[in-house]
N, C-alpha and C positions, 0 to 999 in steps of 0.2 A: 632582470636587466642584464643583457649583452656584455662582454669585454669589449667588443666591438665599437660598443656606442661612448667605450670610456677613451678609445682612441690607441686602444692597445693591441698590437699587428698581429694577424693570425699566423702570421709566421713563425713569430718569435712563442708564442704558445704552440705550436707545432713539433718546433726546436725544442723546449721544455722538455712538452709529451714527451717524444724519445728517448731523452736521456732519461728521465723518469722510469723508463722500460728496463733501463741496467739496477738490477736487484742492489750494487752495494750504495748507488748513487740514493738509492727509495730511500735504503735505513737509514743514510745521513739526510737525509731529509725528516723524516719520519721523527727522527732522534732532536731536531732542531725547532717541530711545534710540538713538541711532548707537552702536556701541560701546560697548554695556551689557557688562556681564559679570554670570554667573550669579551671582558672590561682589558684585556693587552689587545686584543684586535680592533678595540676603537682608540686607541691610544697612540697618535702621528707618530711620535718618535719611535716608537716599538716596533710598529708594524715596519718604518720605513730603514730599519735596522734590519728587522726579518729580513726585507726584501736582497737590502744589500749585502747580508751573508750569506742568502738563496743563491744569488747570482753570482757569488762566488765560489761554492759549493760546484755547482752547476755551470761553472766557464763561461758564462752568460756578460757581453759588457751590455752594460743598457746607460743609456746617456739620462741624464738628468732630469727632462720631458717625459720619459718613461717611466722614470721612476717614480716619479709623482703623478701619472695615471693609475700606476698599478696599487701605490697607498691608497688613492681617492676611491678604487675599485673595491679593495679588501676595506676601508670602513663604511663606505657606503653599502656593503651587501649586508652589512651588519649581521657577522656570522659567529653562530655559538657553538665552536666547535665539541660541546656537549646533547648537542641537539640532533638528533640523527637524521631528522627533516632536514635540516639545514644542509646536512652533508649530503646528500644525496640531490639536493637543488643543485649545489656545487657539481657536486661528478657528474650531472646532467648538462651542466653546462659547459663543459668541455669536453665533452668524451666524442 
């Protein structure tokens, strides 16, 4: 399933992408789902935590509406970030 259909603007993941491209932005990133678990990725408050220190990390403001696309996105894809299938549906879906 799409980002798209969750109501989440191809812009603002376009924007992401980018800065995603600056090597020191990755490792703070990288450093911040270290050790996720599948059972913290269905968990509202965690994920919707994650999201708000991403967008902080990342200079990103996203309004309230957004934010709550993008948790309903990350637990409904219901992702095990030990699962390499999994990552790789993901990096297909955005890339």
């Amino acid at each position: 399933m799409s980002y798209h259909q969750y109501g989440i603007s191809p812009q603002l993941v376009e924007r992401i992408k980018l800065k995603m491209k600056n090597p020191a932005m990755k490792e703070r990133m990288k450093q911040l789902v270290e050790g996720l678990t599948k059972a913290d990725l269905q968990d509202r408050p965690k994920v919707r935590r994650l999201v708000r220190t991403a967008a902080s990390l990342l200079g990103e403001r996203i309004t309230g509406g957004q934010e709550e696309q993008i948790v309903q996105f990350v637990i409904d894809q219901k992702i095990d970030p030990r699962n390499t299938f999994h990552l790789i549906k993901l990096w297909g879906m955005f890339r």
